[in-house]
C-alpha positions in Angstrom: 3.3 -29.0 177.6 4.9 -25.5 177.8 1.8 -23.8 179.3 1.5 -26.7 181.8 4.4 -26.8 183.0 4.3 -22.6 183.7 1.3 -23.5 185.7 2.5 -25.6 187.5 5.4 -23.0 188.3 3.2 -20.2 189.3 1.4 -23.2 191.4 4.6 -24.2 193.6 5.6 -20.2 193.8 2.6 -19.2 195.0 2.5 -22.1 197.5 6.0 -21.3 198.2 5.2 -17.7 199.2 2.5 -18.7 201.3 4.7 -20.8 203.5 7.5 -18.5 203.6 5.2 -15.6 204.7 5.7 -14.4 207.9 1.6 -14.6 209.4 0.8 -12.2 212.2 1.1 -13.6 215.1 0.4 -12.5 219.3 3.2 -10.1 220.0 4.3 -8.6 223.3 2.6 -5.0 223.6 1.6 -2.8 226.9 -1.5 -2.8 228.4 -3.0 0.5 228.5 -6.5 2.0 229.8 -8.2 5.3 229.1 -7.1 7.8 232.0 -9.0 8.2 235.0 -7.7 11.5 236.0 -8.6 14.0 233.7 -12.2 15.5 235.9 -9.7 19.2 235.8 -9.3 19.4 231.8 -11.2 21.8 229.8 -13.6 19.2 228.7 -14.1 17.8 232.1 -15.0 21.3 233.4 -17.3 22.2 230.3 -20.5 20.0 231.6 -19.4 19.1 235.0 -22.6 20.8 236.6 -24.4 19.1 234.3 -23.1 15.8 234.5 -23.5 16.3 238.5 -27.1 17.3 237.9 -28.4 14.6 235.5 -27.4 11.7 237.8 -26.4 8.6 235.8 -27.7 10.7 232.8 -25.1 11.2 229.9 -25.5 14.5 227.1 -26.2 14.1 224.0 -26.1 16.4 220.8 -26.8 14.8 217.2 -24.5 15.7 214.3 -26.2 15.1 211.5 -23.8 17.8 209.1 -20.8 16.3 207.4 -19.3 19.9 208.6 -20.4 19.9 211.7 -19.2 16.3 212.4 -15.6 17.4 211.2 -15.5 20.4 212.7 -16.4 18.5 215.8 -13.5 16.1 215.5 -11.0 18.5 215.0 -12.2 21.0 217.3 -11.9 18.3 220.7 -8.6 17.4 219.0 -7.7 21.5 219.7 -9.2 20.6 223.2 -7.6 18.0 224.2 -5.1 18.1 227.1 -4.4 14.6 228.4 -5.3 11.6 225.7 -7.1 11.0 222.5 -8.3 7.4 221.5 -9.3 7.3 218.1 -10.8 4.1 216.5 -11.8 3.9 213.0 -12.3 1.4 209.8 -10.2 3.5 207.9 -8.3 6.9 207.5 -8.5 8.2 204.1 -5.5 9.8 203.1 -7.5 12.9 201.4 -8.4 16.5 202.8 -9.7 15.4 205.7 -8.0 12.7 206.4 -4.9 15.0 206.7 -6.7 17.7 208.7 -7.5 14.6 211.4 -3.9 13.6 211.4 -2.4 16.9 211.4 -4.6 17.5 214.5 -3.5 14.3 216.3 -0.1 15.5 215.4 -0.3 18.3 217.3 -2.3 17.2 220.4 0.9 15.0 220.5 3.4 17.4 220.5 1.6 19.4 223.5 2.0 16.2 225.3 -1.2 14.7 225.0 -1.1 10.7 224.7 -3.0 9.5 221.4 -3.4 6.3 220.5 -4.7 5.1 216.8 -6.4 1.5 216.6 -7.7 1.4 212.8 -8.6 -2.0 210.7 -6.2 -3.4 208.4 -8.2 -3.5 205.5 -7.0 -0.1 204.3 -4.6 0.5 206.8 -2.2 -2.0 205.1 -2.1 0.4 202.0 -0.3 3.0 204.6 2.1 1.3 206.7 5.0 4.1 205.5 2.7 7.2 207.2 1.2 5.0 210.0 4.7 4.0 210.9 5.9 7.3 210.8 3.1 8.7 212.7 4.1 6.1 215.4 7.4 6.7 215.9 6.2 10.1 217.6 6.9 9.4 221.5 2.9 10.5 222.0 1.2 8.0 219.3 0.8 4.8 219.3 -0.8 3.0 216.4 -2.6 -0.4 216.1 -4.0 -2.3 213.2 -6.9 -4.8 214.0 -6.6 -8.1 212.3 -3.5 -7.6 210.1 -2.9 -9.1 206.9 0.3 -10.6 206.5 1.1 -10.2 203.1 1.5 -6.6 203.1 1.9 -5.7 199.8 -0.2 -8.2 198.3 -3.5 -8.9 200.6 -5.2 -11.0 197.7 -3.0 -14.0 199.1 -4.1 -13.1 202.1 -8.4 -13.7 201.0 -6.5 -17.0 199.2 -4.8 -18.9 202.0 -6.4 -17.3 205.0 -10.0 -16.1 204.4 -12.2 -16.8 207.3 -9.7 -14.8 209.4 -9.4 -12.0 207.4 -12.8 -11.7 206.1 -13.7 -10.3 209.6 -13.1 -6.8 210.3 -13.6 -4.2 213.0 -16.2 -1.8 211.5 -16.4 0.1 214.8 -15.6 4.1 214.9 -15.2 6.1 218.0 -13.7 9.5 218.6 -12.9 10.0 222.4 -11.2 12.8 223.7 -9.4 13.4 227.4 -12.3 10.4 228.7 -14.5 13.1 229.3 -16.5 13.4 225.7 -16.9 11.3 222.9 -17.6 10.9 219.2 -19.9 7.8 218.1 -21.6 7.2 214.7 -21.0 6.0 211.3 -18.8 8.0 209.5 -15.4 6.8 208.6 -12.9 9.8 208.0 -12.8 10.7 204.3 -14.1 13.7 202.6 -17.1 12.0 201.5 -18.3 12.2 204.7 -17.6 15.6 205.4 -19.2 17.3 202.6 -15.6 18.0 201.2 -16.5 16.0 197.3 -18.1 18.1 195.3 -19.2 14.4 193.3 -20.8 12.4 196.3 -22.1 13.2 199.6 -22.3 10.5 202.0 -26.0 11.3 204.7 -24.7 10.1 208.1 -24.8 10.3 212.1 -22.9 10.9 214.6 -24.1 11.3 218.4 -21.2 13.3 220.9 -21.8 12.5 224.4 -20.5 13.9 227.6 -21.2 12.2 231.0 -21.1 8.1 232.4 -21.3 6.8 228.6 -17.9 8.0 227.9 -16.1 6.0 230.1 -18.3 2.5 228.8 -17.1 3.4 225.2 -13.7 4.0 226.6 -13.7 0.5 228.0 -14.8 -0.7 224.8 -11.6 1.1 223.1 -9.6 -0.6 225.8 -11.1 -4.2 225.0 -10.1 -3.7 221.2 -6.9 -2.0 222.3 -5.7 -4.6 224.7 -7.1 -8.0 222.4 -4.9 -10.1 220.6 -5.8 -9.2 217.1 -4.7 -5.5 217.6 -1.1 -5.5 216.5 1.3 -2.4 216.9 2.2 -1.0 213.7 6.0 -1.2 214.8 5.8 -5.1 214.7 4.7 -5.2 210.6 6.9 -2.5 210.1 10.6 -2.3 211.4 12.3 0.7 211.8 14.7 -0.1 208.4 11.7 -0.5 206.3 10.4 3.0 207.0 10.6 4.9 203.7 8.4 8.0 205.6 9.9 9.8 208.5 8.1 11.6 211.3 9.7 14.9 209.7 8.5 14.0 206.2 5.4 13.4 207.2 4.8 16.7 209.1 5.9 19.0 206.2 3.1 17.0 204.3 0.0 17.4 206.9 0.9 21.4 206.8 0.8 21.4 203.0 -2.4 19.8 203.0 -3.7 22.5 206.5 -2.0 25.2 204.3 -4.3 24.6 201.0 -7.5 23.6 203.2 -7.0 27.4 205.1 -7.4 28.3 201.8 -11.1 27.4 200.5 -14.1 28.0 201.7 -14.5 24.9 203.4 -12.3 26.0 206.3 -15.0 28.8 206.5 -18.0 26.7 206.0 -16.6 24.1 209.1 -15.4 27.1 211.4 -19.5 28.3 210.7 -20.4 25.3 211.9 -22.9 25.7 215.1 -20.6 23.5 217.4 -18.0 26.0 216.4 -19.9 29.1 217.1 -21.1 28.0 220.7 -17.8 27.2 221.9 -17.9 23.9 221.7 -20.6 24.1 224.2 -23.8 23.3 222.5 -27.1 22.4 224.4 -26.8 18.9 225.3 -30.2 16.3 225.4 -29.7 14.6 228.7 -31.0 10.7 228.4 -29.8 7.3 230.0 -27.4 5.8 227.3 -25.2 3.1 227.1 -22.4 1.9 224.6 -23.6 -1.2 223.2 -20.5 -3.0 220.8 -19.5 -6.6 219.8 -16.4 -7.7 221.8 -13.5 -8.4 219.7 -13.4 -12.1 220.1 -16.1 -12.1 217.6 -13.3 -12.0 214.6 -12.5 -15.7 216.1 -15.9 -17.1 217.1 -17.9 -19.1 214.9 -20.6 -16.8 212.7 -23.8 -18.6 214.6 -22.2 -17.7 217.9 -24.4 -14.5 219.8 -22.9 -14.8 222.8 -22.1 -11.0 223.4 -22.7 -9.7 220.2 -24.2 -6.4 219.1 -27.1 -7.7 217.1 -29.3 -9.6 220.1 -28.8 -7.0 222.4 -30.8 -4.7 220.2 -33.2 -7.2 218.6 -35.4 -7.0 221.9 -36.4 -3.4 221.0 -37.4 -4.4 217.3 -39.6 -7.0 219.0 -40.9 -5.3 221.8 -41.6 -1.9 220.2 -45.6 -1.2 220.2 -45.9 1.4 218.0 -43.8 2.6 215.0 -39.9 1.3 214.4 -37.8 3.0 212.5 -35.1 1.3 210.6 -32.4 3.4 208.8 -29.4 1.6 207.3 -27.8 2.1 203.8 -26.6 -1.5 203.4 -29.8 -3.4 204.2 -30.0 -7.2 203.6 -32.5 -8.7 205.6 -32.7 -11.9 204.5 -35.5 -14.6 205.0 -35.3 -14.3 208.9 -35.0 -10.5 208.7 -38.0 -10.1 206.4 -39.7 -13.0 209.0 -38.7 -10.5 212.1 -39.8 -7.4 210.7 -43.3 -8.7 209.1 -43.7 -10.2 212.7 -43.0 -7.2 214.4 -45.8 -5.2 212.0 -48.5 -8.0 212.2 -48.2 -6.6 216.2 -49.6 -3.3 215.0 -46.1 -2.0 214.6 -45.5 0.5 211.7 -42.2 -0.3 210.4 -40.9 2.1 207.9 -37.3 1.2 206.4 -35.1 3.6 204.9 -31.8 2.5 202.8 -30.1 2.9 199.6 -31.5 3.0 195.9 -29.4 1.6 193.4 -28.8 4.9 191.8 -27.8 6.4 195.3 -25.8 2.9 196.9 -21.4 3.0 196.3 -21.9 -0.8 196.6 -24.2 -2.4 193.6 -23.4 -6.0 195.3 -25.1 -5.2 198.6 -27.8 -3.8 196.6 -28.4 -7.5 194.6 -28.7 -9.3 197.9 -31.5 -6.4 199.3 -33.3 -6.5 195.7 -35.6 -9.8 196.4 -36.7 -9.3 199.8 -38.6 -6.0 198.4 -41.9 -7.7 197.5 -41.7 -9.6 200.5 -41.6 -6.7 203.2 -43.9 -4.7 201.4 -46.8 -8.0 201.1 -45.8 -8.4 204.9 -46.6 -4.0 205.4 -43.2 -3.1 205.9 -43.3 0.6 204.3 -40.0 1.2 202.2 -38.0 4.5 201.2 -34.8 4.5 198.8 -32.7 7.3 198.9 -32.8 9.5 196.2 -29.6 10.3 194.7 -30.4 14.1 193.4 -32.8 15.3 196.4 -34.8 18.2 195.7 -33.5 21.6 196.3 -35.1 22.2 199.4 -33.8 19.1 201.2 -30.1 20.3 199.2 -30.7 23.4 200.9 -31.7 22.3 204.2 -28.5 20.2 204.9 -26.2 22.3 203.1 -25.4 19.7 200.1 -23.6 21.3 196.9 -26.0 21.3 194.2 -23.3 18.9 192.0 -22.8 16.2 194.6 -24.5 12.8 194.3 -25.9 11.8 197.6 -25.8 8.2 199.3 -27.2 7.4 202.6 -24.6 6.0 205.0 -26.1 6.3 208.2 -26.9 3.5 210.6 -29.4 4.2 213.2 -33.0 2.7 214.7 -35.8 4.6 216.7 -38.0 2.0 218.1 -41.7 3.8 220.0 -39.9 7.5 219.5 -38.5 6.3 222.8 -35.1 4.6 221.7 -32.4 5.5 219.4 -29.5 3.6 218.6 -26.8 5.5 216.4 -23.3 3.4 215.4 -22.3 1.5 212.8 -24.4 -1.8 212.4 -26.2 -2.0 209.1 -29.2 -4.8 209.1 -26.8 -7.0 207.0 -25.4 -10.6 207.6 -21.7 -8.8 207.7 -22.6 -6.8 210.7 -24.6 -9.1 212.0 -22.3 -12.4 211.7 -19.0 -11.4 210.5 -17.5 -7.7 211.3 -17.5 -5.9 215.1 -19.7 -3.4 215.5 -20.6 -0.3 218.3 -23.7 2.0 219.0 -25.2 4.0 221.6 -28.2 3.1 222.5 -30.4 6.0 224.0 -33.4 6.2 226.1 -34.2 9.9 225.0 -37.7 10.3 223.9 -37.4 13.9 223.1 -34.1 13.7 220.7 -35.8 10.0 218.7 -39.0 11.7 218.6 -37.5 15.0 217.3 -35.0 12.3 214.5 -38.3 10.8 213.7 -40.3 13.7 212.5 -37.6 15.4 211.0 -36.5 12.2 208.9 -40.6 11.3 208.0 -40.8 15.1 207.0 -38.0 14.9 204.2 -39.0 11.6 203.2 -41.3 12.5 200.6 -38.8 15.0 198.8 -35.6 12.9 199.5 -36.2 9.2 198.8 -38.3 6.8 196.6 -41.4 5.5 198.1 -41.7 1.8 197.2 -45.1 0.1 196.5 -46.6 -2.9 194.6 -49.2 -1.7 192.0 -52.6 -3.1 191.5 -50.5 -6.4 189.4 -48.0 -6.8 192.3 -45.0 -4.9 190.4 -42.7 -2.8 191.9 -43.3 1.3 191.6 -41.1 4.0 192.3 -42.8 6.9 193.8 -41.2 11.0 194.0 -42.6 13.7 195.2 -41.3 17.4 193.5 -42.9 21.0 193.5 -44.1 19.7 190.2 -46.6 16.7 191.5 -46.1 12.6 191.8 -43.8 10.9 189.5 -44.3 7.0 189.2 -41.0 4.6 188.3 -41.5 1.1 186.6 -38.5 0.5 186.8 -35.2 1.4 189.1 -34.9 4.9 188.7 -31.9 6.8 187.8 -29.8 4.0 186.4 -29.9 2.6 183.0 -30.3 -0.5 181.7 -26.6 -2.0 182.1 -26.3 -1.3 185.7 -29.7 -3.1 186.5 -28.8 -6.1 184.1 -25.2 -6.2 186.3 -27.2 -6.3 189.8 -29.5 -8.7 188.1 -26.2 -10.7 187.2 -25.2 -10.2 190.9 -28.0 -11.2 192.3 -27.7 -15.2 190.7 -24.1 -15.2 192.9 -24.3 -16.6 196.3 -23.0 -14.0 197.8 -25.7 -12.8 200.3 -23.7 -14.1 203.8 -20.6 -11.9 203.1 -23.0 -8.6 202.5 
């Protein structure tokens, strides 16, 4: 009777907290735009010949180095002169992390406007430092689709989960409107080469020219929609435990131990860095493809303006070779369906994503595990990242010798004609659930030059997949000492597969 009677305690506090929680709700906030005027900045100078020339054309220059890419960031941040708009699933509060504040710190205090639009999902953990960083006159900070229990978001999956299961995945870097940052990195030192344990392969394409201002307008759409909430309304001034002050003495601690490594020497090496920040530009028709924020609110079967149809016409249409890179990749029956169709055509369709020993999610790994047989009966040729890539591949993109690599890059080349480079995996979550962005690139010369150089390495950085002669799965690698052949999912041992295995019997597959 005891126990039952603490039950049903817990039971009425729990409900009791629920209904006294205060749930976000549509505040009063300005509406602001990206600036118009900034054609006589630095950056707006650097190409403006270019841009002039190339009519309609936008520049393009691929970042495929996790040094390069931050390097990149913080090296526009140094540039900028009018206004930053930085949008971003989450800020890791790490090396890095604190390099990209420190550097939006100080953009701020030369005057330049910045303005912060992350998703709650890890934001929520930092509402001290966010609300700190906000109360600089310069920065503004928005979360996208807050939680309301701020200090305990499980109640928040409880009582409200189809709203806050949808989050804004999308990640832009845009600096004075006049260049821009696009891909799939987050900012964390995983994806800048800054772990010496794990390495995460991504992409990032910067652009100068007319794409700029139609990825600005999508930061303006997420900026300006209802489920992007100033920081200042979750947290009131009296709550603040950080203060701007505080938090400036801790972002030059963190710049005053990073100036000492060599990874301030190995980012300030960095190609971008040596040119200037001028580097030679591929100059293709592009255009900013995204999910509009509404899609948090829709209905999952709703497509109406949604990333996912607006590239499935190139999949379909593509006559000779598609190439499909994405580290979460669950296809499911009508993925499989799609991409089988689209190789019956005469299409090659090679598919690169995630082993199990390589993947930081086993889960999303469970739900891709049982469409294998099925692409590769329907022709669909299939690579797994390797998770210790031979020495030459280690070499070639400057990985530490110790790091564990994991593909996170999102991107498609459909005919070597189109690239698309953002953050959309071929999953049911970016697909139904989260928002999503890309470019998408008609630029024949920088997807045919991705193509080769990604078909080159795959040999010596990822598992080829086959069916033997009695319709098993094999493993194939390719070293300096000959063909080794897997029976089984190589690198991991036996509990990790029986856990996916486990996984796998869940029904779990729409939320991957």
């Amino acid at each position: 009777m005891g126990q039952t009677r603490l039950a049903g305690l817990l039971v009425i506090l729990v409900l009791f907290t629920a209904g006294c929680a205060t749930r976000p709700q549509a505040v009063d906030k300005p509406l602001t735009h990206a600036l118009d005027d900034t054609g006589n900045t630095h950056l707006g100078r650097l190409y403006a010949d270019e841009v002039a020339t190339h009519r309609g054309a936008s520049g393009l220059y691929l970042i495929a180095s996790g040094l390069e890419a931050i390097g990149a960031r913080l090296h526009l941040a140094d540039r900028a002169e009018a206004s930053i708009d930085a949008q971003y699933y989450f800020v890791v509060d790490d090396t890095t992390g604190r390099l990209f504040i420190e550097r939006l710190l100080k953009a701020a205090d030369r005057g330049v406007r910045v303005r912060l639009l992350l998703d709650d999902i890890a934001a929520v953990n930092h509402d001290p430092g966010l609300s700190a960083l906000d109360s600089h006159p310069h920065i503004e900070v928005r979360v996208f689709n807050p939680f309301a229990y701020r200090n305990f978001t499980a109640l928040d999956f409880l009582f409200d989960f189809r709203r806050v299961n949808r989050r804004m995945h999308n990640k832009s870097f845009t600096v004075d409107n006049q260049v821009t940052i696009v891909g799939g990195r987050n900012i964390g030192d995983e994806y800048f080469q800054a772990r010496e344990d794990l390495d995460f392969g991504d992409l990032d394409l910067l652009a100068f020219g007319p794409v700029v201002n139609e990825v600005s307008a999508a930061f303006d759409a997420y900026w300006n929609s209802a489920p992007a909430t100033p920081i200042s309304a979750l947290v009131d001034e009296s709550r603040r435990t950080i203060e701007l002050g505080d938090l400036r003495i801790t972002m030059q601690q963190n710049l005053d131990a990073a100036l000492q490594t060599p990874y301030k020497d190995a980012v300030e090496s960095t190609q971008l860095a040596r040119k200037a920040g001028r580097p030679e530009l591929f100059w293709c028709r592009s255009e900013a493809v995204y999910d509009l924020p509404g899609k948090v609110s829709s209905d999952r079967s709703d497509s109406t303006h949604r990333l996912g149809p607006l590239l499935a016409p190139y999949l379909i249409n593509a006559q000779q070779q598609v190439l499909v890179i994405s580290p979460y990749f669950v296809p499911g029956e009508r993925g499989v369906e799609l991409l089988r169709g689209v190789h019956s055509n005469g299409t090659e369709v090679i598919v690169v994503t995630n082993s199990l020993a390589s993947t930081d999610v086993s889960a999303v790994h469970a739900g891709y595990a049982p469409y294998r047989k099925p692409l590769l009966e329907g022709g669909i040729e299939l690579h797994e990242v390797r998770p210790d890539p031979d020495d030459q591949i280690r070499k070639k993109r400057g990985k530490r010798s110790s790091s564990r690599s994991s593909l996170h890059a999102k991107a498609f080349v459909f005919d070597r004609r189109w690239l698309y480079v953002g953050s959309f995996n071929f999953d049911p979550r970016s697909l139904e659930l989260n928002t999503e962005m890309g470019l998408l690139c008609d630029c024949p010369e920088l997807a045919g030059a991705l193509a080769d150089e990604l078909i080159e390495d795959l040999g010596r950085a990822t598992y080829r997949v086959t069916l033997d002669s009695d319709g098993e799965l094999a493993w194939h690698t390719m070293d300096a000492g000959g063909e080794t052949i897997h029976r089984s999912e190589p690198g991991v041992g036996f509990w990790r597969r029986f856990g996916v295995l486990l996984m796998g019997l869940l029904p779990i597959e729409g939320q991957l």
